[in-house]
C-alpha positions in Angstrom: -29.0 -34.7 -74.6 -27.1 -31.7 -73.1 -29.0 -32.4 -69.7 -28.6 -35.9 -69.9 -24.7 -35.9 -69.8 -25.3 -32.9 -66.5 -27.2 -35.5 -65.1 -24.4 -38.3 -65.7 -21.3 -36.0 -64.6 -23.2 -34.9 -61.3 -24.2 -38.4 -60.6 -20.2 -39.6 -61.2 -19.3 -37.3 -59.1 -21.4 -38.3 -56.1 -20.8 -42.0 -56.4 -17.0 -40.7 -56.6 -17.2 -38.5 -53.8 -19.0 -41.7 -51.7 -17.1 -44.3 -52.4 -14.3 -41.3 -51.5 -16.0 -40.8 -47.7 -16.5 -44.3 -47.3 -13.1 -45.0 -47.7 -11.9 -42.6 -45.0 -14.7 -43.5 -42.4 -13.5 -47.4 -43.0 -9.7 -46.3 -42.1 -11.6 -44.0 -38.8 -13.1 -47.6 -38.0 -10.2 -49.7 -38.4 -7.6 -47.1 -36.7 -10.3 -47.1 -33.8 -9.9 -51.3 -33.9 -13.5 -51.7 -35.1 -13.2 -53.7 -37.6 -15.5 -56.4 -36.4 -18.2 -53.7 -36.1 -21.5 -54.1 -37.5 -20.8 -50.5 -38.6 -17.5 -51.3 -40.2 -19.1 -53.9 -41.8 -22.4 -51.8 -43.7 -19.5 -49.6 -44.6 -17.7 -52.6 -46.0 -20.8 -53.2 -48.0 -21.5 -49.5 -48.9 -17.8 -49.4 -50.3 -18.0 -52.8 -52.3 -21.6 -51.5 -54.0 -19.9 -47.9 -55.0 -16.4 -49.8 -55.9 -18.5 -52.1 -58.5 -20.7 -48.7 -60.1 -17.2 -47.4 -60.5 -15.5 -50.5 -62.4 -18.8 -50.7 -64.5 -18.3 -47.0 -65.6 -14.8 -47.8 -66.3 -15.4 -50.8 -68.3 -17.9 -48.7 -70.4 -14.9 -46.0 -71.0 -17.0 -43.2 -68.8 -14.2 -42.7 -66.5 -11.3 -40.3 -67.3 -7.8 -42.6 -67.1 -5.7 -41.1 -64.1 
């Protein structure tokens, strides 16, 4: 069980810490006026995917409250 919740806190914190970089490259793309970028636009897809793993995790009470 111990390895189980290792596996769950390192995988938290990498979903976390992409949706975190994703984030800042989307504010590199839009302060460069890319925003109609195909690249701007995978990110915009990349951040929605994380975003929703995150809300799910906060449903199920996983997340810590801020």
């Amino acid at each position: 069980m111990e390895k189980r919740l290792e596996a769950f806190e390192k995988m938290l914190c990498a979903v976390q810490e992409t949706y975190r970089t994703t984030c800042e490259k989307m504010e590199a793309q839009k302060a460069a006026g890319r925003v109609n970028s195909a690249t701007y636009r995978q990110l915009m897809g990349t951040k929605m995917m994380y975003q929703n793993m995150l809300s799910m995790y906060q449903i199920y009470g996983l997340l810590e409250e801020k």
